[in-house]
N, C-alpha and C positions, 0 to 999 in steps of 0.2 A: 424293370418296367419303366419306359420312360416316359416322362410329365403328361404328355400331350395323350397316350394310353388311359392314363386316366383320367383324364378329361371324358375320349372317345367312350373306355366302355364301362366308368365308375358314377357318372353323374347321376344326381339322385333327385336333381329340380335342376330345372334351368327356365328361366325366362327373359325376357325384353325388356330393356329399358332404357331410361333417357326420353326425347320428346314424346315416340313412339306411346309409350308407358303414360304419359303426363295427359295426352289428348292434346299436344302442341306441336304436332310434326308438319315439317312442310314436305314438297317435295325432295329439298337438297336433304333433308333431316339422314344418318345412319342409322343403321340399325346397330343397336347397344346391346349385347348380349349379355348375362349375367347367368353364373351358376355354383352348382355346391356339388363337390364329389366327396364319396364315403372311400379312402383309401384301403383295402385291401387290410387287417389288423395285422396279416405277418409281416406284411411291413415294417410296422413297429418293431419288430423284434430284432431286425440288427442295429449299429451302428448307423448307419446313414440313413433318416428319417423322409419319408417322403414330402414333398414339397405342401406349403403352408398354401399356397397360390399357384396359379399357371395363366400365363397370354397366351390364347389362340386356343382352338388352331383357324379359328377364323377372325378376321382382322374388326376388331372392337368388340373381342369377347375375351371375359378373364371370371376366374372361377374361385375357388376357396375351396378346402377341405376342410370338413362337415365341423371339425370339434373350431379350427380359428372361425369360422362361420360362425358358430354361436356363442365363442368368446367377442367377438365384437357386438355382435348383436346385442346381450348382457351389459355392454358398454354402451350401448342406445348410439352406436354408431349409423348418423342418418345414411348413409347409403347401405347401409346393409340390413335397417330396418326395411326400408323401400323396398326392396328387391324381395319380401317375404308379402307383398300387398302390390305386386303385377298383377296387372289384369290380362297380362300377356304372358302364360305358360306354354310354354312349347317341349315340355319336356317332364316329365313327376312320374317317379316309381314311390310303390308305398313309402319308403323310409321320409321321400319327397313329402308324401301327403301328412305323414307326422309331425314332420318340421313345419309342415304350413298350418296343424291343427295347435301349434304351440307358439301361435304367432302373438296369443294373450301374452304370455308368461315373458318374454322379454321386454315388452311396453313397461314403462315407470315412469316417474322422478326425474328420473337421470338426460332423460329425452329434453328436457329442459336446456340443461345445460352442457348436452352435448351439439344440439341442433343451433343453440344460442351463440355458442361459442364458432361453431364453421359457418355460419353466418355474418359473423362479424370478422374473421377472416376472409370472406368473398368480398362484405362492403366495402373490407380498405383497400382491395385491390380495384375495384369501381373508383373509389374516390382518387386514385392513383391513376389511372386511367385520365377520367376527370382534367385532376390537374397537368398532368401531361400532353394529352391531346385536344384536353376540351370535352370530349365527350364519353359513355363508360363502351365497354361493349354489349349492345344494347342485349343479345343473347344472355350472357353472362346476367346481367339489371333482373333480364324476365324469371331467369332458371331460381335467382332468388329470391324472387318477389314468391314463387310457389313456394318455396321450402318455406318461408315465414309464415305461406297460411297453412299451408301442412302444418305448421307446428302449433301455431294459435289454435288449430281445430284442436288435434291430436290432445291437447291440454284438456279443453274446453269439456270433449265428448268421451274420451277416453279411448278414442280409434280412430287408427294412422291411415289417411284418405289420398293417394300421388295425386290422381287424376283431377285437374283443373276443374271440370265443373262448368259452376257460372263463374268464373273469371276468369274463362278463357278467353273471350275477345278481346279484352283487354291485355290481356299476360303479352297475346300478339302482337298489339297495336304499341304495347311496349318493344317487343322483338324489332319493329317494325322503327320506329323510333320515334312516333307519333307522339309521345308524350315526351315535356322536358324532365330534366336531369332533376330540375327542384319537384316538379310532380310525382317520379317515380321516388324520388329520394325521403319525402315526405308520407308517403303512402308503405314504405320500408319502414319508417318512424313507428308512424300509427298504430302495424302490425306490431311491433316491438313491444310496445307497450301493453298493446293487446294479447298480447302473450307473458308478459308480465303480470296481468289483473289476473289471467286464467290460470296462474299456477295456483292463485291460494286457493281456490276454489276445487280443482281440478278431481277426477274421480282416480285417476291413476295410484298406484300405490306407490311408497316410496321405495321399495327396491321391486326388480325382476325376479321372478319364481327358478333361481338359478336351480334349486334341489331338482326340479319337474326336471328342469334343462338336461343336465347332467344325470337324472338316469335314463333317458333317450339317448344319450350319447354315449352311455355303458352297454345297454342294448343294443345299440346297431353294430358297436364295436363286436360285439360276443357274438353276434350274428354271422360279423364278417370272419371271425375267425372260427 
């Protein structure tokens, strides 16, 4: 069976995202596709393991299979958190709608210092930007200006929110470059630290409900095989 097979006839959720997903698209904006396939369990059973990931088979769509899916997820990896709180599904079979009723059980702790950390991997590439050109690229400024209040929410309330909201106009006007480098940069700060007060507080728990996780992922296995 090859990669793309399972993509076409194993996928178990798929949805949208990137601006589309955010409520920050423009017209040039792509359509960012994202999905989860459950690999076939005899697969497992020889030597040669079916693929962890797959690109395509449409150009800006990449996928995971179901168990690396929720090993990253467990790791409060923000892009694969995001991708279980689209408001843009284009695709869910049951096994889909399990995964997205276990969207509690990966939220924690860890969302802290996973989202903190690719965040401050994004800023020094802005500031590097910056100091190079002058100016950051302003898309890249806005994309993280969201993931920081995603994350000050997420702390805050205890549930992971993509979609801009009220700060959308602004998120644009940043896109757009209306705002300088020291006001977008300053407003990065602010959320920082606002996401700093909201951890002691936070209702989240300190680990993910790995147990729930992993016997969803024994059952689907047993199912598929």
């Amino acid at each position: 069976m090859d990669d793309l097979t399972l993509v076409r006839d194993h996928t178990v959720y798929q949805c949208v995202m990137g601006s589309r997903a955010f409520g920050l698209a423009t017209e040039a904006s792509d359509t960012d596709r994202r999905g989860v396939y459950l690999a076939p369990t005899p697969l497992f059973w020889r030597f040669e393991k079916p693929p962890t990931h797959v690109e395509g088979p449409r150009a800006e769509e990449f996928s995971w299979e179901l168990e690396r899916f929720c090993a990253l997820a467990l790791r409060a990896n923000p892009n694969i958190l995001e991708c279980l709180h689209s408001p843009l599904v284009e695709r869910i079979t049951p096994v889909g709608e399990e995964l997205l009723s276990l969207r509690e059980a990966f939220l924690s702790r860890r969302a802290h210092t996973s989202f903190s950390r690719y965040a401050a991997s994004q800023h020094g590439k802005l500031l590097a930007d910056v100091r190079t050109y002058g100016a950051p690229r302003w898309k890249h400024a806005m994309h993280l200006l969201r993931l920081l209040l995603s994350c000050r929410d997420l702390l805050r309330t205890g549930r992971l929110t993509i979609e801009a909201g009220p700060h959308r106009d602004r998120l644009l006007a940043v896109r757009r470059g209306e705002l300088s480098w020291d006001e977008v940069d300053a407003w990065m700060t602010r959320l920082t630290e606002e996401t700093e007060t909201a951890l002691s507080t936070t209702p989240l728990p300190e680990e993910p409900d790995a147990a729930r996780v992993e016997d969803f992922l024994v059952r689907a296995r047993r199912a598929s095989a």
